[in-house]
C-alpha positions as a Markdown table, in Angstrom:
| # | Residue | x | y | z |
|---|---|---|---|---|
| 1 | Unk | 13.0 | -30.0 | 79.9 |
| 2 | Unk | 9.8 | -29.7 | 77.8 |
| 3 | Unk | 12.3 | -27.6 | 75.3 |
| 4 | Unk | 14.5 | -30.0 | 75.2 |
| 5 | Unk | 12.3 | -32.7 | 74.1 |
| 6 | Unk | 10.2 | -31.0 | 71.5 |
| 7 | Unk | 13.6 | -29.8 | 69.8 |
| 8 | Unk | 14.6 | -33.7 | 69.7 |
| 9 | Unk | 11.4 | -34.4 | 68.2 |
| 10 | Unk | 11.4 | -31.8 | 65.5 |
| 11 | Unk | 15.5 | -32.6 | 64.9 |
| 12 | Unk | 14.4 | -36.0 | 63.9 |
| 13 | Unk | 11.8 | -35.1 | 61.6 |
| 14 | Unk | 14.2 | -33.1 | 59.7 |
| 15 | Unk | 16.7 | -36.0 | 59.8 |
| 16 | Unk | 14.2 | -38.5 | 58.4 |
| 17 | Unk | 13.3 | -36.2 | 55.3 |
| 18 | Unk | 16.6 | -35.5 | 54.2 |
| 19 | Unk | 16.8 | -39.3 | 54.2 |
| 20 | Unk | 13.8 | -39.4 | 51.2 |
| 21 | Unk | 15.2 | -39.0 | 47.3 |
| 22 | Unk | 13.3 | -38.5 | 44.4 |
| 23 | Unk | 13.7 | -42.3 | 43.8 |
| 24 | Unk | 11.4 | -43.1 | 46.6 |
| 25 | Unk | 8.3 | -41.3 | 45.2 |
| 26 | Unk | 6.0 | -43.8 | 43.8 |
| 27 | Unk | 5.9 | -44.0 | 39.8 |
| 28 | Unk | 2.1 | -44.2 | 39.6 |
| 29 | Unk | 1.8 | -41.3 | 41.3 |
| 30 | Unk | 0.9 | -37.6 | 39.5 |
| 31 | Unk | 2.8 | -34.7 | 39.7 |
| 32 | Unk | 0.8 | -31.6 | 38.4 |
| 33 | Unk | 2.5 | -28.6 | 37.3 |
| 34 | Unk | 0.3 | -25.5 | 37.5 |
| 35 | Unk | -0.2 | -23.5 | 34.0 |
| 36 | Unk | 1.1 | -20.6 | 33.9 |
| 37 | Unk | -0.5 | -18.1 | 30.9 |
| 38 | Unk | 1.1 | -14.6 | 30.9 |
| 39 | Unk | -2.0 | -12.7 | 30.5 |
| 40 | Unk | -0.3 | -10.7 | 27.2 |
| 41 | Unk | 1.4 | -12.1 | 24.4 |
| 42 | Unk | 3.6 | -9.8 | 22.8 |
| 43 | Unk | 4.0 | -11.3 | 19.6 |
| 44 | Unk | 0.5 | -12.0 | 19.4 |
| 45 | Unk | -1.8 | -9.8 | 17.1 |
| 46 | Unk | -5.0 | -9.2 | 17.9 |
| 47 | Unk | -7.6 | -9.2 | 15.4 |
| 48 | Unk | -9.5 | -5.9 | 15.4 |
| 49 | Unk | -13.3 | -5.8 | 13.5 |
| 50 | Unk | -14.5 | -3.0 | 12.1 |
| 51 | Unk | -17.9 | -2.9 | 10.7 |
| 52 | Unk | -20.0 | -0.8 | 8.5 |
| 53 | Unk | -23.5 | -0.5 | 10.2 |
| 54 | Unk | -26.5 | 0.9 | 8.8 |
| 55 | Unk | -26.9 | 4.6 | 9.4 |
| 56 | Unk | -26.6 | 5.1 | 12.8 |
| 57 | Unk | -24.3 | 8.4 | 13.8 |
| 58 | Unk | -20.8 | 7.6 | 14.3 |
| 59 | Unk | -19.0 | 10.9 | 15.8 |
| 60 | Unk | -15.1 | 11.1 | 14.7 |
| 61 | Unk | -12.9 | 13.5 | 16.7 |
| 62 | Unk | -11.3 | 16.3 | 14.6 |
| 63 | Unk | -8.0 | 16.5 | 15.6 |
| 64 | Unk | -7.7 | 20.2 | 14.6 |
| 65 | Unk | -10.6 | 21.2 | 17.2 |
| 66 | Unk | -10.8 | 19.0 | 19.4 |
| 67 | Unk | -14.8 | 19.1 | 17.8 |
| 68 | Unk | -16.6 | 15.7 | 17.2 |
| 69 | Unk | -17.8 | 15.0 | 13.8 |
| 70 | Unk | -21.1 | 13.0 | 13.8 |
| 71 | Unk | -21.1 | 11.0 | 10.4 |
| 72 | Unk | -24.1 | 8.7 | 8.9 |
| 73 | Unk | -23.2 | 5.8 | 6.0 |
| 74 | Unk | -25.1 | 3.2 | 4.5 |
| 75 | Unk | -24.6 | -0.9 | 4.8 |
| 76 | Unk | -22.7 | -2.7 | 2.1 |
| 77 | Unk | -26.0 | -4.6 | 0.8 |
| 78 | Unk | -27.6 | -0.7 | 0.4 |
| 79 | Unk | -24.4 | 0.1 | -1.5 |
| 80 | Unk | -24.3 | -2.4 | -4.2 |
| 81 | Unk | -27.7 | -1.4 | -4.7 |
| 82 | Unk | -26.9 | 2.1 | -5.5 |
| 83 | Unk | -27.7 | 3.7 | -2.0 |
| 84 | Unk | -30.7 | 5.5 | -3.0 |
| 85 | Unk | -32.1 | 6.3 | 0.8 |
| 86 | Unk | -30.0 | 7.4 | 4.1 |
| 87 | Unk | -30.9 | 7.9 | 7.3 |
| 88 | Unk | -29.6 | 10.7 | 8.9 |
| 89 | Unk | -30.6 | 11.6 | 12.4 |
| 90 | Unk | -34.0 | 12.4 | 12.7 |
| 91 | Unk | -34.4 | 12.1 | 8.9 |
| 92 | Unk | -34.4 | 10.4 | 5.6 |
| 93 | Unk | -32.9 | 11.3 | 2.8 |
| 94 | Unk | -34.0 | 9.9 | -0.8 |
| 95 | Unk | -33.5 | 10.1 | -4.5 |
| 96 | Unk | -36.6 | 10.2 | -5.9 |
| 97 | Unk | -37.9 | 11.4 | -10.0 |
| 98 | Unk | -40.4 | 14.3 | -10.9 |
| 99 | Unk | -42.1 | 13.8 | -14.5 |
| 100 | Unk | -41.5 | 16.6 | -17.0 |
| 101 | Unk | -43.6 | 15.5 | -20.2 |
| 102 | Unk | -41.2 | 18.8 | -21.7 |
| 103 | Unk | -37.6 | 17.8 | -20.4 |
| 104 | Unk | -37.1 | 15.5 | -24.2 |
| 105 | Unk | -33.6 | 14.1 | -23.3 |
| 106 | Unk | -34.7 | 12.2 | -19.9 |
| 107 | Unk | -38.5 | 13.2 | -19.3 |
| 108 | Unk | -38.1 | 14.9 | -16.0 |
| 109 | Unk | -35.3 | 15.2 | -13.4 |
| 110 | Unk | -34.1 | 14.0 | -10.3 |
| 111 | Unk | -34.8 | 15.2 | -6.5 |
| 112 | Unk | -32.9 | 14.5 | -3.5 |
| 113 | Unk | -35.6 | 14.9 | -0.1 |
| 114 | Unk | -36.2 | 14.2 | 3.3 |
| 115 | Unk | -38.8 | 13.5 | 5.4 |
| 116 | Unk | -39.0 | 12.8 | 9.0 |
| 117 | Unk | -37.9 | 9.3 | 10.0 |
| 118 | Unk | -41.5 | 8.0 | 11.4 |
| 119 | Unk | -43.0 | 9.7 | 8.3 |
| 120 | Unk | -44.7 | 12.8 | 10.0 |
| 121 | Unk | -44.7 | 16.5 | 8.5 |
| 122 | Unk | -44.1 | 17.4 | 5.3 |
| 123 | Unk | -41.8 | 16.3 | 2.6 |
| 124 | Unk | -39.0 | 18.7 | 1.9 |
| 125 | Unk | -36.4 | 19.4 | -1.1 |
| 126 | Unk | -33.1 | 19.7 | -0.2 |
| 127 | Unk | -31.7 | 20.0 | -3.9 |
| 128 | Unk | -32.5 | 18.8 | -7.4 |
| 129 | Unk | -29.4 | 17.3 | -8.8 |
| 130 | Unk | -31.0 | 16.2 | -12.3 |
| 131 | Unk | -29.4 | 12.9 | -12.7 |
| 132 | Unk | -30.1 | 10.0 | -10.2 |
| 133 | Unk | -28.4 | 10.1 | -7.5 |
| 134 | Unk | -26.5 | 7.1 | -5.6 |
| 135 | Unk | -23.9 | 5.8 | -2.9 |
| 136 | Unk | -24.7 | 8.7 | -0.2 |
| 137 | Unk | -23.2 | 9.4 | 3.0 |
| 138 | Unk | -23.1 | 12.3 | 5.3 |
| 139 | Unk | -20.4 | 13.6 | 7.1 |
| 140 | Unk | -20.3 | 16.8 | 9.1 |
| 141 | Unk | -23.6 | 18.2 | 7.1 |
| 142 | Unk | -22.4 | 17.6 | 4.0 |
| 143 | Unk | -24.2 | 14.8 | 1.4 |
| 144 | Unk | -21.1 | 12.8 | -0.6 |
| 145 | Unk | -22.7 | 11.0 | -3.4 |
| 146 | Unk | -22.2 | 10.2 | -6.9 |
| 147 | Unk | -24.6 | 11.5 | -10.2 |
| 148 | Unk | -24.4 | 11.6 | -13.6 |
| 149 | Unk | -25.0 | 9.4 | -17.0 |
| 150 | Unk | -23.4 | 7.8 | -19.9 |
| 151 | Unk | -21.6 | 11.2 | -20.5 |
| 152 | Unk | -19.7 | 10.5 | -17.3 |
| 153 | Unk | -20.4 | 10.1 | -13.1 |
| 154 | Unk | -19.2 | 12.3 | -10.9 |
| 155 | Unk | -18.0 | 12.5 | -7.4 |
| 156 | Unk | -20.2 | 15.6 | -5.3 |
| 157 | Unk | -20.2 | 17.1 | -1.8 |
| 158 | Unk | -23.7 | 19.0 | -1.2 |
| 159 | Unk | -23.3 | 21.2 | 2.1 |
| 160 | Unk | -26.9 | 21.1 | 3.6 |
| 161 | Unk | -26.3 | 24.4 | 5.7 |
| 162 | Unk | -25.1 | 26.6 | 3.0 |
| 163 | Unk | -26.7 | 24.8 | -0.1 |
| 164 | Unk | -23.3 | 24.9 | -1.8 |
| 165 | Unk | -22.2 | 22.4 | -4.3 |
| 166 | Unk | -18.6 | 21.1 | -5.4 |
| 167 | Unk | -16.9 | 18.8 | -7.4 |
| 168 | Unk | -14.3 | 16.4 | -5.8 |
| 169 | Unk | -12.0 | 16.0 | -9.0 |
| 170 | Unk | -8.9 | 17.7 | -7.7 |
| 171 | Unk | -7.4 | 14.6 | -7.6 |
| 172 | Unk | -8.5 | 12.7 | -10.4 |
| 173 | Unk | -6.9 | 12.7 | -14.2 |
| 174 | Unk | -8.5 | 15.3 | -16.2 |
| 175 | Unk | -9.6 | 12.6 | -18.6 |
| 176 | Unk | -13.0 | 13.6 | -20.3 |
| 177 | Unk | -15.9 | 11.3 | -19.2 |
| 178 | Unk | -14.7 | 10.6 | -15.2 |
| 179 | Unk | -17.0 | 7.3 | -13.8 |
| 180 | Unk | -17.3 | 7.3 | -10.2 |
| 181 | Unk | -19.3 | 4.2 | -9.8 |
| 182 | Unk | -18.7 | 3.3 | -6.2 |
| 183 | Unk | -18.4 | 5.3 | -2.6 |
| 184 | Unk | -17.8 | 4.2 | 0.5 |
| 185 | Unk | -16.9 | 5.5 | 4.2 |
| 186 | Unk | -14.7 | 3.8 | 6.9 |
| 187 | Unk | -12.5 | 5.4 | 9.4 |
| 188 | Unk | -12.7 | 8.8 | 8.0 |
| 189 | Unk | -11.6 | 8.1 | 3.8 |
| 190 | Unk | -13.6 | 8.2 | 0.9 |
| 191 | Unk | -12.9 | 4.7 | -0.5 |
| 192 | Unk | -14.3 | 5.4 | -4.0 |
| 193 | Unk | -13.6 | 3.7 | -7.5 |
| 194 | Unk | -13.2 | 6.0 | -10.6 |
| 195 | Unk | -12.3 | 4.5 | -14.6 |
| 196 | Unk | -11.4 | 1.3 | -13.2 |
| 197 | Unk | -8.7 | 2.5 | -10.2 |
| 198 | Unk | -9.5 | 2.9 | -6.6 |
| 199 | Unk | -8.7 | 5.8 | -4.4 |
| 200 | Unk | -9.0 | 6.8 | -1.2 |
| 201 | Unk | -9.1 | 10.4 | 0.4 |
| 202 | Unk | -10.1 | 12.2 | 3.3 |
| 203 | Unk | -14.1 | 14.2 | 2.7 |
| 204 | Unk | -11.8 | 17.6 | 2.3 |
| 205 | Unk | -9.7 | 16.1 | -0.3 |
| 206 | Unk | -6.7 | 15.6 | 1.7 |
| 207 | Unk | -4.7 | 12.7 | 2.0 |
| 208 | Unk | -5.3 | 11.2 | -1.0 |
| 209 | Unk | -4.1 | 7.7 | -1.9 |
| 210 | Unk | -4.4 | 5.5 | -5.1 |
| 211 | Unk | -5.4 | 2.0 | -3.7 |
| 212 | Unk | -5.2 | -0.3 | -6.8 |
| 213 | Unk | -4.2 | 0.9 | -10.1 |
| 214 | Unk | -6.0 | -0.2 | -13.2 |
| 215 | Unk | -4.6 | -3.6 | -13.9 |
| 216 | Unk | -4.6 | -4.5 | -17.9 |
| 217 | Unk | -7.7 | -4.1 | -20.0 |
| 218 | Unk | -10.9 | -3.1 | -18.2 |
| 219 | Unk | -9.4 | -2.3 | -14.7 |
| 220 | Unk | -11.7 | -3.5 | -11.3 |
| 221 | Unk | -15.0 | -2.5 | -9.8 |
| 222 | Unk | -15.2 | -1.7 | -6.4 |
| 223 | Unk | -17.9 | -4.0 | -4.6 |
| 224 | Unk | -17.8 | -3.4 | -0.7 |
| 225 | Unk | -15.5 | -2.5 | 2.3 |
| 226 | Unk | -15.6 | -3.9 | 5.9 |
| 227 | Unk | -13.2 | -2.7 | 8.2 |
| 228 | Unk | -10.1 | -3.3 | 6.6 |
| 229 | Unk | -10.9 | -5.4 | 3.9 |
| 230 | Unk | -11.5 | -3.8 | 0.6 |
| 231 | Unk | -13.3 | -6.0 | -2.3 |
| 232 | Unk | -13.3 | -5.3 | -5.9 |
| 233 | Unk | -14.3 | -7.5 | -9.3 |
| 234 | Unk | -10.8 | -7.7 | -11.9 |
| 235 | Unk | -12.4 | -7.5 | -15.4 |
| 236 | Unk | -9.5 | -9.4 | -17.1 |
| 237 | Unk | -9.9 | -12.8 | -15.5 |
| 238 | Unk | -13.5 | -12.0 | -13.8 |
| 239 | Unk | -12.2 | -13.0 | -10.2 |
| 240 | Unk | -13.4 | -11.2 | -7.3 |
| 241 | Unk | -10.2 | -10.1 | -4.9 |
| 242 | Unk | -10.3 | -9.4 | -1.2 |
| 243 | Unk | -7.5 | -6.5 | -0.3 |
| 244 | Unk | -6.8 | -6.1 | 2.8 |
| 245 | Unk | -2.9 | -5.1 | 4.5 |
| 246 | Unk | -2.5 | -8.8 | 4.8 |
| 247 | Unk | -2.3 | -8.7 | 1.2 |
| 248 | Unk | -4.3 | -9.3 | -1.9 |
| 249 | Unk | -6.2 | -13.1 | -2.8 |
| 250 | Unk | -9.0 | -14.3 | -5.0 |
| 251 | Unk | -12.3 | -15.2 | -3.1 |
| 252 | Unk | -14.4 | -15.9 | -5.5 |
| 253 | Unk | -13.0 | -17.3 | -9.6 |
| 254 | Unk | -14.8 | -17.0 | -13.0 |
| 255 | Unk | -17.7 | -14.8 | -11.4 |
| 256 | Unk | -19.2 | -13.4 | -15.1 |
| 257 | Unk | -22.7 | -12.2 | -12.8 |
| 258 | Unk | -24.1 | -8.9 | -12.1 |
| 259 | Unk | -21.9 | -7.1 | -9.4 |
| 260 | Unk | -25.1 | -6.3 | -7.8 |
| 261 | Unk | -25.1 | -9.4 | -6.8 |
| 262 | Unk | -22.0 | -8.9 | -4.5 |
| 263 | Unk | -23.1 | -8.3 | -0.8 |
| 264 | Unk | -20.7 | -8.2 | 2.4 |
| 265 | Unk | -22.6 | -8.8 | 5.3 |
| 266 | Unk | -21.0 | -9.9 | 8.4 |
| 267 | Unk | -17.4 | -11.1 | 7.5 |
| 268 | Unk | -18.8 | -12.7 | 4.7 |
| 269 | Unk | -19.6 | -12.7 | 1.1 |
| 270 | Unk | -23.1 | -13.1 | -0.2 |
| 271 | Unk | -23.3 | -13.7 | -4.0 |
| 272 | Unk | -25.4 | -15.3 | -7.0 |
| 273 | Unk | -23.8 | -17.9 | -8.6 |
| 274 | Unk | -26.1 | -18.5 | -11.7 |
| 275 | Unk | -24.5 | -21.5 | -13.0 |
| 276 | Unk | -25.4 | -23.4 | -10.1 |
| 277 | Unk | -29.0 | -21.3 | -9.8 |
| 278 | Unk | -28.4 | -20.3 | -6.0 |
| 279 | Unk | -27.1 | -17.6 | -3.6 |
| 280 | Unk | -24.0 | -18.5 | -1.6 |
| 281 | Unk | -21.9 | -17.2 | 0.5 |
| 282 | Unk | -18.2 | -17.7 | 1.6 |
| 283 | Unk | -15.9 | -16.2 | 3.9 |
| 284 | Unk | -13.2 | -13.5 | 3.4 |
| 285 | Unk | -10.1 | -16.2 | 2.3 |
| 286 | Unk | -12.5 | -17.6 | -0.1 |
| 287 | Unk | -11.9 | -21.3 | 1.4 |
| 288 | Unk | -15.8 | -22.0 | 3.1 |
| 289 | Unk | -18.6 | -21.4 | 0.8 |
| 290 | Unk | -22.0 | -22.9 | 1.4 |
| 291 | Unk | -25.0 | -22.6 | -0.4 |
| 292 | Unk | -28.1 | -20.3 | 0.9 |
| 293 | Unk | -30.9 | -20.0 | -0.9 |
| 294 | Unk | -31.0 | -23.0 | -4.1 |
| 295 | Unk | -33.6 | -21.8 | -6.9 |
| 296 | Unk | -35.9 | -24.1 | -8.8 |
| 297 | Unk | -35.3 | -24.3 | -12.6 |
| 298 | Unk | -37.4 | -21.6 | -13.5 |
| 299 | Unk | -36.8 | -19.3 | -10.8 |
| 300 | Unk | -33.9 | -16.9 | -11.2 |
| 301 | Unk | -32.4 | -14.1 | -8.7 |
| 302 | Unk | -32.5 | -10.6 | -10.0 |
| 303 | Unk | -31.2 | -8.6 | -7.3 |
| 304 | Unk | -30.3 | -9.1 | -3.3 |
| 305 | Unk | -29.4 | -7.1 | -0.2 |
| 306 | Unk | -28.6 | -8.8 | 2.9 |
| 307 | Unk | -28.4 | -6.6 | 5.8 |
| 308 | Unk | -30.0 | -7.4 | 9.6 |
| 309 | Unk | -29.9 | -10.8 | 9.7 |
| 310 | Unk | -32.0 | -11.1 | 6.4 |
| 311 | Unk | -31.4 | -11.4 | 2.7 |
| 312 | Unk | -33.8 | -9.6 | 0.6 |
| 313 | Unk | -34.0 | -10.4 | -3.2 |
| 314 | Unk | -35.9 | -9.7 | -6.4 |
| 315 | Unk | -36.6 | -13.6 | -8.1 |
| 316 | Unk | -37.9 | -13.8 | -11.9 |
| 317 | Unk | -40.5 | -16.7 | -12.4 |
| 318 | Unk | -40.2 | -17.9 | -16.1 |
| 319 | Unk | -43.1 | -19.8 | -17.3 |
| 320 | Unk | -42.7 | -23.4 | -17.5 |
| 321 | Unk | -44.8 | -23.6 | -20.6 |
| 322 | Unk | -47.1 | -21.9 | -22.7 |
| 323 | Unk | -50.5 | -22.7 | -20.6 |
| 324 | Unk | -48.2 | -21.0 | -17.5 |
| 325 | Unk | -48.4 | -17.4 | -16.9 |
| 326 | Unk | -45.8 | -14.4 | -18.0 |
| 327 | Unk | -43.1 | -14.0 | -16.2 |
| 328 | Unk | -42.9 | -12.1 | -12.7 |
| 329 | Unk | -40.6 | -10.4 | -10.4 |
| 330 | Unk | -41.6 | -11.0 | -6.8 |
| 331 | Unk | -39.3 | -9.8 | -3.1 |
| 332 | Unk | -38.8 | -12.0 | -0.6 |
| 333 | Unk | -37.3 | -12.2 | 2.8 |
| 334 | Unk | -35.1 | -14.8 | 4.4 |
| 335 | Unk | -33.9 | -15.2 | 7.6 |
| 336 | Unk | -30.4 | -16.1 | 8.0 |
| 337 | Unk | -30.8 | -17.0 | 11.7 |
| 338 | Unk | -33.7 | -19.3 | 11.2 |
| 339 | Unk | -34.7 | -20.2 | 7.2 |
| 340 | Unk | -37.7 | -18.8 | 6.7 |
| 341 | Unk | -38.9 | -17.4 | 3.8 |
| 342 | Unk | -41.6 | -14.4 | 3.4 |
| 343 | Unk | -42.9 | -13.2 | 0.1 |
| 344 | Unk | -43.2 | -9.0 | 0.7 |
| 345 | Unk | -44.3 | -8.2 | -2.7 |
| 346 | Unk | -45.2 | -10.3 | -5.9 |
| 347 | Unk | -45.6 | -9.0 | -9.8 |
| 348 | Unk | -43.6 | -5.8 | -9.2 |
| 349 | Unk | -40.7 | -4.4 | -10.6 |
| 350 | Unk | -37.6 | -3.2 | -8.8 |
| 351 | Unk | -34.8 | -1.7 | -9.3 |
| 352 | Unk | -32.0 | -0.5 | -6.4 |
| 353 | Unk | -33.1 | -1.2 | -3.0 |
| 354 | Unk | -32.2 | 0.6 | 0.3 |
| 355 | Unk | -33.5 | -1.3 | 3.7 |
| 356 | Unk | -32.8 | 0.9 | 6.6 |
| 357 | Unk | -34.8 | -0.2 | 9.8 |
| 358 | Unk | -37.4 | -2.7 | 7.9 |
| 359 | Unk | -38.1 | -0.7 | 5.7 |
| 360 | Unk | -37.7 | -1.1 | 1.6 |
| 361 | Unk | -37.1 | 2.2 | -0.8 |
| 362 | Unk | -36.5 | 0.8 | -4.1 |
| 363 | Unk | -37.9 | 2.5 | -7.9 |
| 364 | Unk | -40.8 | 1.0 | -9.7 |
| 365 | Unk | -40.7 | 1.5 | -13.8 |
| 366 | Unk | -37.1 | 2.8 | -13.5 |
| 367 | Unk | -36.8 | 2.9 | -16.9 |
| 368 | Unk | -40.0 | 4.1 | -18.2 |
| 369 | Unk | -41.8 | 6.0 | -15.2 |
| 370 | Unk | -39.8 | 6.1 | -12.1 |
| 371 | Unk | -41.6 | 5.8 | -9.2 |
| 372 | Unk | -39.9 | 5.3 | -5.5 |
| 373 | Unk | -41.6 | 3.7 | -3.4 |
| 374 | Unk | -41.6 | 2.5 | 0.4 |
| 375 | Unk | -42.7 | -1.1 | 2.1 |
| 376 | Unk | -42.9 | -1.6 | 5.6 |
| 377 | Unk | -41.7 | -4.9 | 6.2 |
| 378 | Unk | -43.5 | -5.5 | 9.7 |
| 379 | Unk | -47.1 | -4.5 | 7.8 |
| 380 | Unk | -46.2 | -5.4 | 4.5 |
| 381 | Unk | -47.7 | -1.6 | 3.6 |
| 382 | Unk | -46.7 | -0.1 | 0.5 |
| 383 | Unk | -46.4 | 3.7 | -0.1 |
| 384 | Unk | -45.1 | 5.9 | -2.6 |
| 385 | Unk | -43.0 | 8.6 | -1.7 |
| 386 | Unk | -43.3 | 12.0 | -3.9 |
């Protein structure tokens, strides 16, 4: 009997809300629908970011071997500045000048060394190249840098084990003076600019690509590389391009300053912009620019490297009159993160300027009486380094 009577109960129930249409729900009530994300979007790219960091080692697997590759490069900001230092491993390696009151054409020669990172032992020379030497990188014990004069620049490989020393022209023109002004290292190619083109190649010479052929007139100048993204000045219309496989646009217009001015430091560009007397910066599409660091009328930048969170630069003070002082160079520091602004050395001169773990190599008297020297940032110590 009980049965019985819950089945009539439950029979009714049914009966009752087959009886309710959608009219009868109340129109100020809230229907939700639950989101639903699928949690991968084919036909949505995702954006990958490479970067170029300082000198730590990278290791690349050889697919040949199997064998991994340990690699060491320089940042963009050291680049532009002609890459005079690297740090590799345990060790730096620097350009630096020995004095020869007999050599008549330059009045010494040039010395690639290396001493221990934390500055202990001795100083060693690895080779003596002659010319300055700039824009190294090491990959697999071998030193890729560029060297030469007005006669011509040249693209070298320096193996460190054997002491052997080659020239990487197989695949350039056999034109007379060759001018490899620019090297840089992503994603195993040589990204390198020669007479105005840019190429790219693997270290052994193999798979070699021209980039950008020399557009009319003076051709481009390579001035940095993040992951994808290749940047070079056009001479013709003195426009600064950003290349990248998404294609090729103008960042930066009517830019007539020094390319050592041109630093890429964290998916953006860092420039001097001397008719406006200040360093900006701007992103890769060239559409956001700000202003950084605004100079006072007789203040002017001479050189900058921003790398760390910092931008490091060489300012000229012009006198304001005659009763003012001469003229000075003087480095500062300033802090992207938080504005500050340190003076690291006043009345100097400087010329290229590495900064690899807080620490500055740049020359003094390059064109007289070079001298390298070495400031610790954190002690504001200054050594010279023979």
């Amino acid at each position: 009997m009980k049965k019985i009577f819950l089945f009539s109960i439950i029979l009714v129930a049914l009966m009752l809300y087959s009886c309710v249409s959608d009219d009868n729900i109340p129109q100020n009530e809230v229907v939700s629908v639950p989101d639903i994300t699928p949690e991968i979007v084919q036909d949505e790219k995702e954006e990958v970011h490479y970067e170029i960091v300082d000198n730590p080692p990278v290791p690349e697997e050889n697919k040949s071997d199997n064998k991994q590759v340990e690699y060491y490069v320089n940042s963009n900001g050291n680049l532009i500045n002609n890459a005079s230092a690297l740090l590799c491993g345990d060790y730096i390696y620097y350009d630096t000048f020995v004095v020869d009151p007999t050599d008549e054409f330059m009045g010494g020669h040039h010395r690639i060394c290396k001493i221990k990172s934390d500055f202990t032992g001795e100083t060693e020379t690895v080779f003596e190249p002659y010319f300055a030497t700039i824009d190294m990188f090491m990959y697999d014990n071998k030193l890729y840098y560029s060297s030469g004069s007005g006669g011509g620049r040249h693209l070298l490989e320096f193996d460190t084990q054997t002491g052997n020393e080659i020239l990487l022209h197989d695949n350039l023109p056999e034109d007379t003076n060759i001018f490899v002004n620019s090297i840089y290292f992503a994603h195993g190619f040589m990204i390198y600019e020669c007479n105005g083109k840019i190429y790219r190649m693997k270290p052994d010479q193999t798979e070699f690509e021209v980039l950008l052929d020399a557009p009319e007139d003076w051709g481009v100048s390579l001035v940095g590389a993040e992951g994808e993204n290749i940047f070079y000045y056009k001479y013709s219309d003195h426009t600064v391009h950003c290349m990248s496989s998404l294609g090729d646009n103008v960042i930066i217009s009517d830019y007539s300053d020094d390319l050592n001015y041109i630093n890429i430091y964290d998916r953006r560009v860092y420039y001097y912009d001397s008719p406006e007397n200040r360093i900006v910066s701007c992103d890769f599409d060239g559409l956001e620019t700000r202003t950084v660091i605004q100079f006072e009328e007789h203040q002017t930048c001479r050189r900058i490297n921003v790398t760390d969170g910092y931008i490091y630069y060489a300012m000229l003070v012009s006198p304001a009159s005659e009763n003012d002082p001469a003229e000075t160079i003087s480095l500062y520091e300033y802090n992207l993160n938080g504005g500050e602004t340190r003076l690291i050395i006043s009345e100097g001169s400087i010329y290229g300027m590495s900064v690899i773990n807080r620490k500055i190599y740049f020359f003094e008297n390059y064109y007289d009486a070079p001298v390298f020297c070495l400031i610790d940032v954190e002690s504001l110590e200054k050594s010279v380094l023979k």
